[in-house]
C-alpha positions in Angstrom: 0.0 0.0 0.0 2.8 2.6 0.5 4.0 2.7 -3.1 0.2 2.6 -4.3 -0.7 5.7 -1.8 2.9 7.0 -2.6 1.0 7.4 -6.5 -2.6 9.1 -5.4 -0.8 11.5 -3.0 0.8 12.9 -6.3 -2.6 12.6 -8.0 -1.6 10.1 -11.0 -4.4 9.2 -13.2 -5.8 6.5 -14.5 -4.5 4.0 -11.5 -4.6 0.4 -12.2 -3.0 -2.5 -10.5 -2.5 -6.1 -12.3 -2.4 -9.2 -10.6 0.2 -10.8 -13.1 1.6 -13.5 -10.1 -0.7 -16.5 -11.7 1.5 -16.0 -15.3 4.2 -14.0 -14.7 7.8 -15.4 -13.2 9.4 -12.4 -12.4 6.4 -10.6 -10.8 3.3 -10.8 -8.3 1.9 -7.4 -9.5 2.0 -4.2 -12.2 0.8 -1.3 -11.2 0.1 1.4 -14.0 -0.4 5.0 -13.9 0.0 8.7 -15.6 0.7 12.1 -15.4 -0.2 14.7 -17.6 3.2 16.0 -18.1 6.8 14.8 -18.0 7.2 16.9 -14.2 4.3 15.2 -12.8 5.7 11.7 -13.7 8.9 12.6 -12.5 7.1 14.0 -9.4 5.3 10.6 -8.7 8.3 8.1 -9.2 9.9 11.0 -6.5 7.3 10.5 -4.1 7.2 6.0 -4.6 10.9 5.8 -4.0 10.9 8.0 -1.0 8.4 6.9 0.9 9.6 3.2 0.1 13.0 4.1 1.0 11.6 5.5 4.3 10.1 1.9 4.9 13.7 0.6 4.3 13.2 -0.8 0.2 14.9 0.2 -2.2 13.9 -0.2 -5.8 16.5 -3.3 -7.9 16.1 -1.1 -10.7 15.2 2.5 -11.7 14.1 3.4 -15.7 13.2 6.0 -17.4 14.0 9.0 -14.6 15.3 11.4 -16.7 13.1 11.6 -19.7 9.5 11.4 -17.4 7.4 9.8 -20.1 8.2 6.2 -18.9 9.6 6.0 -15.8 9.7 2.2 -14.6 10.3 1.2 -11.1 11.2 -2.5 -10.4 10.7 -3.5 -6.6 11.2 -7.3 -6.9 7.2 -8.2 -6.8 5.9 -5.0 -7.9 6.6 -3.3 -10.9 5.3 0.5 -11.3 4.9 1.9 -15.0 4.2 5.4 -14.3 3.5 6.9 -18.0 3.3 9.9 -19.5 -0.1 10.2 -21.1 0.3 9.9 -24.5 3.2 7.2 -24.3 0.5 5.1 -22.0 -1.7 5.2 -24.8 0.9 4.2 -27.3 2.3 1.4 -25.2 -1.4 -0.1 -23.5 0.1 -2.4 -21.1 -3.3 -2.9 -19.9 -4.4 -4.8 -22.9 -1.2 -7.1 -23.2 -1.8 -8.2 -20.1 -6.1 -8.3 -20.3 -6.8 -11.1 -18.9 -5.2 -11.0 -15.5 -7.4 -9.9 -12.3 -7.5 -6.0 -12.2 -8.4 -3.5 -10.0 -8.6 0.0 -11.3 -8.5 3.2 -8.6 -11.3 6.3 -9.6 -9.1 9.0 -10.0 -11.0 10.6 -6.9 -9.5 8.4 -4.6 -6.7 9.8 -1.9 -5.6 6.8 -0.3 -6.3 3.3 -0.4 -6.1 0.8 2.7 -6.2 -2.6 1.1 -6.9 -4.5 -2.4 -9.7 -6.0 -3.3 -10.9 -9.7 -2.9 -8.5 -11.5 -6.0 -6.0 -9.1 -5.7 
């Protein structure tokens, strides 16, 4: 929960988190989200790694950081696409991975205390 409420805090769009552990080996879980500019994705990979590095995790890999229009953070189980709008689009994760169990955040939401039954 503290990387996905590390993500609404900076108000990301479109929030969506994959339960990929069923089919994927190197993952339990993707989560997806946007910003509407490069500074805002930048902004919400900032806010994920500190508030994880706070808990004491640190991310295996960083991707993206510099450009802000895909910026991938790989923390062993989770991986967090945060996209720039546009490239989101272009990319759709969502559909390449369809027909895993989903759970998608309203753009409303502030914070988020657990997942949902299947996830």
């Amino acid at each position: 929960m503290l990387c996905i409420n590390a993500i609404l805090e900076r108000k990301a769009g479109r929030l969506v988190i994959l339960n990929v552990k069923e089919i994927s080996s190197f993952a339990d879980y993707f989560i997806i989200c946007d910003g509407s500019s490069d500074r805002q994705v930048q902004a919400i990979a900032a806010s994920v790694q500190e508030r994880m590095k706070k808990s004491g995790i640190l991310p295996l890999g960083v991707e993206g950081e510099s450009a802000g229009k895909w910026i991938l953070l790989d923390y062993n189980d989770i991986i967090i696409h945060i996209f720039y709008q546009p490239v989101r689009q272009f990319y759709d994760l969502e559909r390449l991975w369809s027909d895993v169990p989903r759970m998608e955040i309203p753009d409303e939401i502030t914070e988020l205390d657990s997942l949902s039954d299947g996830m």
